[in-house]
N, C-alpha and C positions, 0 to 999 in steps of 0.2 A: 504493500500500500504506500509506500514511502516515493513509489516514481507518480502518484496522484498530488494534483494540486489540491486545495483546502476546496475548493470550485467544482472541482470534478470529482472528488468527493460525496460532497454535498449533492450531486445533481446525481449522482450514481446510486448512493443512500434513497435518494427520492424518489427515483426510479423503481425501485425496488420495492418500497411500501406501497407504490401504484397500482405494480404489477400483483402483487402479494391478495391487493382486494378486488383485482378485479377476477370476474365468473363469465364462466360460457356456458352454451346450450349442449347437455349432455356431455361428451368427449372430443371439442373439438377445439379445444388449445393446445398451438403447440410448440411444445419446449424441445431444444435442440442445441445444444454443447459439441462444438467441434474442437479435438485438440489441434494445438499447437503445430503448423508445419505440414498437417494430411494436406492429398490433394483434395481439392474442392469440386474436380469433377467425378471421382471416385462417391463424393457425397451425392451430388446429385442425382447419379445414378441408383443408389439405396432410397433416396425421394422418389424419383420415379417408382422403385415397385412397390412405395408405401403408395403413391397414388395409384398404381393398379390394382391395390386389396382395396382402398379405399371408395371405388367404383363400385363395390357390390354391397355397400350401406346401402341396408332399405329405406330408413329415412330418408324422404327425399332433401329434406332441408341441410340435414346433417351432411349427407351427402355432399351438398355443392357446399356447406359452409370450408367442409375438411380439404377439396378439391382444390377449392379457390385459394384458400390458405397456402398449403404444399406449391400452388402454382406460382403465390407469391415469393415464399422462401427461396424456392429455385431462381426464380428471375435477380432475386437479392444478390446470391448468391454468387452469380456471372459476373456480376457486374462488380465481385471484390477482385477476383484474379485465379492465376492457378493452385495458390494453395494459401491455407488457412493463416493469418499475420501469427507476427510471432507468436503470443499470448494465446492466438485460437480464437474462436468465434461462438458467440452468444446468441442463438436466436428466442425471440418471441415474436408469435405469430397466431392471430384468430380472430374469430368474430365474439366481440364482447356485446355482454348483458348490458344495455343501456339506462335500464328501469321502464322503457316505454315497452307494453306487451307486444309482440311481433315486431321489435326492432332492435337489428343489432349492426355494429359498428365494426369493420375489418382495420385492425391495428396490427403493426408493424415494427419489432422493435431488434436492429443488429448493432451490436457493440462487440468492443476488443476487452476484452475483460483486463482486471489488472494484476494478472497474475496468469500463468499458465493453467491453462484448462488441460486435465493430464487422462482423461477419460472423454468415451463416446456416450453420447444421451440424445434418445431422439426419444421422444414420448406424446401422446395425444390423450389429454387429460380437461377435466372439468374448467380446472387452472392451471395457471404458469407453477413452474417448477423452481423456485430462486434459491434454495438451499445451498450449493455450491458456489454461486455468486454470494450471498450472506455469509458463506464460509471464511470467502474472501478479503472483504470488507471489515471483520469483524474487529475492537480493537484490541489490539496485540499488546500494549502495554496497560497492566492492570496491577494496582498494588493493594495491598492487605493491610488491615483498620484492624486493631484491637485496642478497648478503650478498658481499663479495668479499675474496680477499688475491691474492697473486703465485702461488699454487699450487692454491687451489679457489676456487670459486664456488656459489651457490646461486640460484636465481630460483624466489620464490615469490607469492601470490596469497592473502589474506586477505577473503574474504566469510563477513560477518555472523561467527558464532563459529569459523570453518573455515579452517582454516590447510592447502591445499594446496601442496606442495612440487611444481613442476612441470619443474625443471631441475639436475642439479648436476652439476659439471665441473672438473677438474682440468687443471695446468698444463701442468706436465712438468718446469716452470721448474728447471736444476740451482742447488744452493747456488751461496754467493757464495765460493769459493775455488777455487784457481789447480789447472789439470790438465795431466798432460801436456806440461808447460814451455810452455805460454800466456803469453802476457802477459796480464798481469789488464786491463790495457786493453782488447785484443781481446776478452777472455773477458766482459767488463761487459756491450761494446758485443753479445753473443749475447745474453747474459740480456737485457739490455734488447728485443731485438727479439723475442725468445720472449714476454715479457709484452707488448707491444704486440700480439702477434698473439692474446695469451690474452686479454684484454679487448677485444680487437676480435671474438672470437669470443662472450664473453659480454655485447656488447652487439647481436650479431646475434640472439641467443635473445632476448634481452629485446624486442627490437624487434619480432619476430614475435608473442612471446606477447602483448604488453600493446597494440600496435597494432591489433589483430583486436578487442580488449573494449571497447566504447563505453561501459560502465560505470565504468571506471578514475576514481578522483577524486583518485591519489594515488600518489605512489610515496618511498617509505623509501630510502635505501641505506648499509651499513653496512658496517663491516672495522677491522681494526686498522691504526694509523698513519696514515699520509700515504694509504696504497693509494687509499684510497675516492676523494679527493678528485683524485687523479689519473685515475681510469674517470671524477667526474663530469664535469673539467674537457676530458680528452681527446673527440677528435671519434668515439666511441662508440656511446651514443646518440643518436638519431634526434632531432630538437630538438623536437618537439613532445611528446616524453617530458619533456623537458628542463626544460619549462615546469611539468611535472605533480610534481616533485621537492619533495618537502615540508621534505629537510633528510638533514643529514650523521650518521649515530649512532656514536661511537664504541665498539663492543664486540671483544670480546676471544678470539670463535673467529670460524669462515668453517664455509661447510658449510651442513647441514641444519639441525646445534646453535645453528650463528651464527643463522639464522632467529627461532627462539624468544629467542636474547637481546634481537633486534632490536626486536621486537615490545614486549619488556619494556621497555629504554630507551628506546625512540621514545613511550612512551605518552602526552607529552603530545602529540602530533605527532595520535595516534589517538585522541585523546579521547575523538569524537562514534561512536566503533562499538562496534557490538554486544558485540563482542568483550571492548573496555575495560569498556564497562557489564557487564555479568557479574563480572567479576574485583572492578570497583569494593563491587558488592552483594554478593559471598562475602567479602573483606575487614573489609568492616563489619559483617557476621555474624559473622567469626571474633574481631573486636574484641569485639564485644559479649560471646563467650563465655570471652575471656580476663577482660577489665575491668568489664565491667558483666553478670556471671552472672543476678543474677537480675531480668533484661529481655531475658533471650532462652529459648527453650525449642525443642526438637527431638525428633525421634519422630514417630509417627503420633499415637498416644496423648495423648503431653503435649499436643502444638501441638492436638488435638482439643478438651483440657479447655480451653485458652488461647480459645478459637474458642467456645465454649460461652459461657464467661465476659465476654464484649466486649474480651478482655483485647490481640487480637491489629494491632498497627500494620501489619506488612507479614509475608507471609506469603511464604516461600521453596519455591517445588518443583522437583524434577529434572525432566525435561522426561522422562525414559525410567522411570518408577516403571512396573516391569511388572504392575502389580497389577490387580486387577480385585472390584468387590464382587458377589458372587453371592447374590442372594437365592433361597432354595429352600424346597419344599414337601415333608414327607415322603409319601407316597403310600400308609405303616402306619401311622402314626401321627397324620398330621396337622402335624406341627411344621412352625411357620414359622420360621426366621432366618437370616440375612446372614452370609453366610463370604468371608472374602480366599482368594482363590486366585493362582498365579505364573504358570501357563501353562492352556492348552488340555487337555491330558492332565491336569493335577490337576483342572480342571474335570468332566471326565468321571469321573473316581475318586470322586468326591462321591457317599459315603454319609449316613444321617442320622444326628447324635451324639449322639441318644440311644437307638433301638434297632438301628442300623445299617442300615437297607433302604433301598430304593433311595428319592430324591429327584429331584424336576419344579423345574426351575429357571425360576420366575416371572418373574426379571430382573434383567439384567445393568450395572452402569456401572463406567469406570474410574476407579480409587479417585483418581487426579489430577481426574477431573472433580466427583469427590464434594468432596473440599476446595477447588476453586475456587468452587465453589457455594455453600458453605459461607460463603467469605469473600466475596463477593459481594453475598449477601444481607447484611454489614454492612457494606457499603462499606473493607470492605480492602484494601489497597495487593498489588496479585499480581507478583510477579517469578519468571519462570521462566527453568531455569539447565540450560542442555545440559553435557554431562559430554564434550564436544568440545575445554572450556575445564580446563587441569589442574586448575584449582580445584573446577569443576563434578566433575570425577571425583575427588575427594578426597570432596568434601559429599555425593555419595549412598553412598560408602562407608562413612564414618564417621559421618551422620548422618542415614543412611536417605533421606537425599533431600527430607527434611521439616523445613523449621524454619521460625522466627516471630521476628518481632524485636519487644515488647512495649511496647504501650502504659505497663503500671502492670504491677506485680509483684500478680498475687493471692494469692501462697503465703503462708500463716498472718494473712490478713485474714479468716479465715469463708469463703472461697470453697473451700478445696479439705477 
């Protein structure tokens, strides 16, 4: 994933949850994996006598949907060359469920995966197949969260911006005072055997969870006081975790909440992940908007005029802006122009604005893909920010999910 830009990425990622929801009539999507380097007319020729079996569907519909597809993938196909690009070839191909009864939609989807395809898959199914594409994608650096005191625990799992909490556990440990006419000796020497068996227990979770993940590059472990360093030092963990240990943090709950502190103190520990990176680049956004106002700009709008003007260094977007540009055609009048719309149903509500009648929607992109294009074509810096990250969900709240961090200020030079 490392020869992927942060862009292609994100638009490969999206692809993929596309693909994932969309459904066909019966079995006729279809998914198609060519490796790496095969010749590509060798393939064709196994499409052909999937289209010879595929002739003798009784359905008639199913029939020409399966037909028409295979006819498409072949013709794709010609037109890449004689054999499969390095990485191998991705096909998605069929007629998709649209939601209207008796209408379906023939989509087309060939891409160079980013990673060698090392297997044949040719399949006609309900849905798309994206398993092996998701395989690929997935993220490969993921580090390990243990938060602990004498009475709870947490064990969590930090890939890319995504902070899963997968364990939390409690003691039972009683305080440290005298019951019942105990000697506090005796009464110590319980406590003490009760936390040996609580961190013996919370490093059998840990050991399960982070033992199974060949991905792990890392593990944190954090608590207040002494505690932590006695789960590290005691025979706990599994020693080959032991090794994976990046460092001691000292914070000040346990729990789920200790998790997120840990995250925060340990950051230089985390430098090199996703996660830090995000926070780093909303930081230096929100700096720029305290201390240097006018070199930074936010909105659709502004950061549009900014983009217009050469004006824009690095351009900020939410990775979830649900917008979409809808260019439409009135069908009374004639009007052509481009409307933002939120969802599906205001797409459909789309009258014309200026005699009201009905509108033929010539074309659709989402408004993230229209400002990275935007800035692309000038060679601008793209940083895109999941709202997975608190800061991420503060900045599409408060700043629409759109900002720029400026080259030069153009406001009152003749530009605006």
């Amino acid at each position: 994933m490392s020869s992927l830009s942060e862009v292609e990425r994100y638009r490969l990622e999206r692809l993929i949850n596309e693909l994932k929801m969309k459904k066909g009539r019966g079995t006729e999507l279809i998914t198609l994996y060519v490796p790496s380097g095969r010749r590509l007319d060798e393939v064709i020729s196994l499409l052909r006598q999937e289209y010879s079996q595929a002739s003798n569907i009784k359905d008639r519909t199913t029939r020409h949907h399966v037909l028409d597809a295979l006819t498409t993938v072949m013709q794709r196909l010609r037109m890449v060359g004689m054999k499969a690009p390095k990485n191998g070839l991705v096909v998605f191909c069929g007629y998709i469920d649209v939601g209207v009864p008796g209408k379906e939609r023939l989509e087309v989807h060939l891409l160079e995966p980013p990673e060698p395809v090392k297997i044949w898959l040719y399949r006609c199914d309900s849905r798309f197949h994206t398993e092996i594409l998701e395989r690929m994608i997935r993220e490969h650096d993921i580090y390990g969260l243990i938060v602990i005191d004498r009475n709870e625990a947490a064990i969590a799992v930090l890939k890319g911006v995504s902070v899963e909490i997968l364990k939390t556990l409690t003691s039972g440990v009683p305080g440290k005072h005298r019951r019942g006419g105990q000697s506090s000796r005796r009464f110590q020497r319980i406590i003490e055997q009760r936390v040996h068996e609580f961190f013996k227990r919370v490093g059998e979770h840990a050991n399960t969870i982070f033992l199974e993940n060949p991905d792990l590059r890392g593990i944190l472990i954090g608590g207040p006081g002494p505690t932590k360093e006695a789960f590290f030092k005691g025979d706990y963990l599994d020693y080959r975790l032991k090794q994976k240990v990046l460092g001691l943090v000292d914070i000040g709950y346990s729990g789920e909440e200790g998790i997120y502190e840990l995250i925060k103190r340990g950051s230089t520990l985390l430098e090199d992940t996703r996660y830090m990176h995000e926070r780093r680049i909303l930081n230096k956004f929100l700096e720029y908007v305290i201390r240097k106002s006018d070199l930074v700009a936010y909105g659709e709008d502004e950061v549009r005029k900014m983009l217009t003007y050469g004006a824009v260094e690095m351009l900020i977007l939410s990775r979830d802006l649900p917008d979409t540009l809808v260019t439409v055609e009135c069908a009374n009048c004639g009007a052509k122009y481009v409307i933002r719309v939120k969802s599906e149903s205001e797409k459909l509500a789309l009258t014309c604005n200026k005699c009201k009648g009905p509108v033929k929607i010539l074309n659709e992109k989402p408004l993230i893909d229209d400002l990275i294009e935007k800035a692309q074509s000038q060679g601008v810096k793209i940083e895109l920010i999941s709202s997975q990250v608190e800061e991420g969900e503060m900045f599409r709240k408060a700043f629409g999910g759109v900002g720029a961090i400026l080259r030069f200020n153009p406001r009152g030079h003749g530009f605006t």
